[in-house]
N, C-alpha and C positions, 0 to 999 in steps of 0.2 A: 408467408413472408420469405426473402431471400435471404438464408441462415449467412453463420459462419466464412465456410466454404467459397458460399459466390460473393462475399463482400472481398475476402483474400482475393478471390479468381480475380476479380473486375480493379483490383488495385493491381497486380501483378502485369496486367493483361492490356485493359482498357486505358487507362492513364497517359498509356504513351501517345494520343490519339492527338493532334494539333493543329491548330491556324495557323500560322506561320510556317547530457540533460542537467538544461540550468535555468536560472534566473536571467534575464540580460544584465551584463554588468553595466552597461551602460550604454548611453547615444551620442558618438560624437558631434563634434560639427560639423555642417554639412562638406561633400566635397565642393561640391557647385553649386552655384544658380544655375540651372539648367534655362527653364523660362518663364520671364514673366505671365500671368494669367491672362496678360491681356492677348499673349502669342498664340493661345491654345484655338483649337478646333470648336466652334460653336456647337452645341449639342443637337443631334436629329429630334423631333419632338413627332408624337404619335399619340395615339387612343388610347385607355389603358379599359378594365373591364371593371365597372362601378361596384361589382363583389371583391374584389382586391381590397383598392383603395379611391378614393378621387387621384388624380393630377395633383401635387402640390403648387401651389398659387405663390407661393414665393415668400419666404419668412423673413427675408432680409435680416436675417441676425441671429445667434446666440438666442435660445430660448429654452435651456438646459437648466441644471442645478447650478449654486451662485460655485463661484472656483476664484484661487486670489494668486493664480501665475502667474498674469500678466503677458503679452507678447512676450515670445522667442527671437533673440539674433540667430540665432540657426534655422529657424525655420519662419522666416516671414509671413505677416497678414499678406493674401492677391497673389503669392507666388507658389509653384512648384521647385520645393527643392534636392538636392540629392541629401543622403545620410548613412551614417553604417552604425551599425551594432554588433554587439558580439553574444555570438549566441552559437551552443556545443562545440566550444572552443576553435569557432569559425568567425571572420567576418564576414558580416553578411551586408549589404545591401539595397537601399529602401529610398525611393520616391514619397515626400510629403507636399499634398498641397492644403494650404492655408487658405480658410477663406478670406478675403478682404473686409469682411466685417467681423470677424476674430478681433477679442481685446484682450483675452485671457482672462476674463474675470466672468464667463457662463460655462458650462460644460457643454459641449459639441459631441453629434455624432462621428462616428469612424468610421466608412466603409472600408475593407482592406479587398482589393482588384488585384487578382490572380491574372498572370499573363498565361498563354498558350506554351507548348513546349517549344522550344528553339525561339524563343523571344524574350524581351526584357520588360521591367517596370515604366521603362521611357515610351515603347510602343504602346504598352497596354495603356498606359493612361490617356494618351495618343487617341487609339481606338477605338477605345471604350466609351468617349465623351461624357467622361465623371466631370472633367473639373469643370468646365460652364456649371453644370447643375450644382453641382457644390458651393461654385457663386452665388449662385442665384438663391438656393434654400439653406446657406450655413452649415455646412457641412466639411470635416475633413476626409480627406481622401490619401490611403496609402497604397503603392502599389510597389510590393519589394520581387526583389529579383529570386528568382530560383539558383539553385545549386548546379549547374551544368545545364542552366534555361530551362531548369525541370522542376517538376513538383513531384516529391512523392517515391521519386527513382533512382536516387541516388544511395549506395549502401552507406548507413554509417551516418545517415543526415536526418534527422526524426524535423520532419517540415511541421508536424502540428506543435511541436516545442517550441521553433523557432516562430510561429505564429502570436504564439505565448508572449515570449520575449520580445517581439516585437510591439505588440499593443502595451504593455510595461517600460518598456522604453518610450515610444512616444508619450506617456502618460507625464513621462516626467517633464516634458518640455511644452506640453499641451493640454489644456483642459479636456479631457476622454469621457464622455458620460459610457460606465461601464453596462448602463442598461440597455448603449443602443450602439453596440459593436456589431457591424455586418460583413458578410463575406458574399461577394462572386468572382466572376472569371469564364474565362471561354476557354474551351477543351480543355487538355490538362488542367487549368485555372477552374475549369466548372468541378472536373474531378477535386479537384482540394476542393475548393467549397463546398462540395456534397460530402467530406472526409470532416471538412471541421464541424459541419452538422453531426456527424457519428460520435467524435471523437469528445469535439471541445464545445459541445451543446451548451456549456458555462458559461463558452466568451463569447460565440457567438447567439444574437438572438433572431436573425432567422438569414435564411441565404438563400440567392436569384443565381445559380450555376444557368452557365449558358453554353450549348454544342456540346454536353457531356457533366455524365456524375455517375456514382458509383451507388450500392446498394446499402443500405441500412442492415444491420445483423446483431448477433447477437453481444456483442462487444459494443454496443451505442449506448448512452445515455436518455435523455429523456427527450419527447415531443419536442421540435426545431422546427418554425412556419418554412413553408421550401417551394418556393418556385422557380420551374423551368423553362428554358427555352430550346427550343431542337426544331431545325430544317428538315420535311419529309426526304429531300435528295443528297442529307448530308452523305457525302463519300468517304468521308475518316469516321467517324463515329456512327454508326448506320441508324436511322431511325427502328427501323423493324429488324429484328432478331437474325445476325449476321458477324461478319468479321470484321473487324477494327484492321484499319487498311496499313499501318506500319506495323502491326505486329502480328498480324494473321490468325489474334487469336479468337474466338468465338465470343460476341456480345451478347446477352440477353435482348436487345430491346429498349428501346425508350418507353416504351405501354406497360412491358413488365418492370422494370423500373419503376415506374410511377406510380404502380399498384403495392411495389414492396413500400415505396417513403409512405403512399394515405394511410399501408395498413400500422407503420411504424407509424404514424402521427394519428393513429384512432380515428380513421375515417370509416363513414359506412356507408354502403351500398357504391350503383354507380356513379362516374362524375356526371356533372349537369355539364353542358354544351354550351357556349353562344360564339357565335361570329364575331369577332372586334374587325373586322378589314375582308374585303374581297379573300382573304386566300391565306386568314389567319382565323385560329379559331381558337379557345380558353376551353378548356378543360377543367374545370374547379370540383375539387372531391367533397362531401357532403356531412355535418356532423364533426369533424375533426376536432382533435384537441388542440390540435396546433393548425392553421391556416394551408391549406396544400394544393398546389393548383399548376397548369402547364400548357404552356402558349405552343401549338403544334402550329409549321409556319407552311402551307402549301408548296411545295416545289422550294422550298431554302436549303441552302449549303451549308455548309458546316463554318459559318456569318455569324456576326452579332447584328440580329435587327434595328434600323436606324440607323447603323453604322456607314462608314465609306465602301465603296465596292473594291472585292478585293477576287478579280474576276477568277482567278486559277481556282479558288474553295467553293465556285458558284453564287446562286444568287442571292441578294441580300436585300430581304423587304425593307421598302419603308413605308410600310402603314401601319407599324407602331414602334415605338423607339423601347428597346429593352433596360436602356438607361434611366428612363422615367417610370416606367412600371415596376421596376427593379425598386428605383427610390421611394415609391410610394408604398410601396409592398413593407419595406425598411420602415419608414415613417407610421407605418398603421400596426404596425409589429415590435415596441420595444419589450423587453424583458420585462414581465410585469412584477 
């Protein structure tokens, strides 16, 4: 396993790689409506791999624990809106989207969408194409902003606290089923998500990091389900064992990687293989305590698959959408 040592290194080091201590005391009202749900980008749809999960078919609703909030005026059913919280004596920042079938009276999942470095919670939900699917399967979606568009790099700003306080905060305005809080994000945003897997394995119950994540060590908690997504020709975050392009510093590997999270997650032996797409392939570890597996994408950039083309970071498949196999991954994984 990759100790101590290279968990520090790859937070120090790898984090800065991009696309582009309290309780919360409270969530105010939003600043804006940013946009109704109807404005957003329809989501990419693709294959996923039947040892995941299926596809979700569409739950149209709340199907949670009974909850008696009721609708939010700050955070509307069908809309995306802004919000801030305070948290380590900062305000911070935070995109919610509502489903349209939210009444406030089932508990709902949470996914919480990590943006890249140099980017905002506005892009990321943007890019990522959560909220279609969030419509479509009842789901809330948050996507808070970083401290200098960053995650994790700031001195003085403990981001897995403020991840804390933020699922705490929305709770109060939202039905949150705490058994089925998830986390992803591309680059930096894949780094947190592989961190809150280390860190806050409590809040989160399993996490889909994409274009980047950090190593398991000796400071982690328990088994967290973890799947990945990584482009063979990413150039900021390098697939195979190389240097992290804004920071020069030396990465392990996406392969080594994924052998530190199976052995962290009580995997045994090799992973099994299949093709899901011409030029994508699953990699699923065997035996696990926790669910551990990794979509390697033939010739992709440092892209969220399904995603829009965002040509300067390379190519970006779509012959599977990372947004659905993410949520089905979520779906087949709540805290038991």
């Amino acid at each position: 396993m990759i100790r101590r040592a290279a968990l520090l290194g790859a937070l120090a080091l790898a984090i800065f790689a991009t696309g582009c201590e309290r309780r919360a005391d409270r969530v105010t009202e939003p600043a804006t409506t940013v946009a109704p749900a109807g404005t957003e980008r329809p989501g990419a749809t693709g294959t996923t791999s039947p040892d995941l999960a299926p596809t979700p078919g569409g739950t149209q609703g709340p199907t949670g624990r009974p909850c008696s909030l009721g609708p939010a005026a700050a955070f509307p059913p069908g809309q995306s809106s802004a919000g801030t919280i305070a948290s380590g004596g900062r305000e911070r920042t935070f995109r919610l989207h509502v489903p349209g079938s939210y009444d406030g009276t089932r508990e709902l999942a949470l996914v919480l969408n990590f943006h890249g470095l140099g980017s905002n919670g506005v892009e990321s939900e943007f890019y990522s194409g959560l909220v279609p699917v969030a419509g479509r399967e009842g789901f809330l979606v948050a996507s808070p902003d970083g401290i200098n568009r960053s995650w994790l790099l700031t001195p003085g700003v403990n981001d897995i606290t403020f991840t804390r306080d933020l699922v705490e905060g929305i709770a109060e305005f939202a039905c949150v089923d705490r058994d089925r809080v998830y986390a992803t994000g591309i680059s930096n945003g894949g780094f947190m998500s592989a961190a809150l897997a280390c860190f806050a394995g409590d809040l989160v119950a399993a996490v889909a990091p994409i274009a980047g994540m950090t190593a398991p060590g000796d400071l982690c908690g328990e088994p967290v389900p973890f799947v990945e997504f990584h482009g063979t020709d990413d150039r900021v975050v390098p697939y195979e064992p190389g240097i992290v392009a804004p920071t020069g510093g030396r990465f392990a590997g996406v392969p080594a990687l994924m052998e530190a999270w199976a052995e962290f997650n009580g995997c045994e032996g090799e992973p099994r293989e299949e093709a899901v797409g011409e030029s994508v392939v699953f990699r699923e570890y065997q035996g696990c305590d926790a669910p551990t597996g990794h979509y390697v994408v033939k010739g992709g950039g440092h892209t969220w698959p399904g995603a829009v083309e965002v040509e300067r970071l390379g190519a970006t498949t779509q012959e599977i959408s990372a947004t659905e196999i993410a949520w089905a991954f979520f779906e087949a994984n709540p805290r038991e």
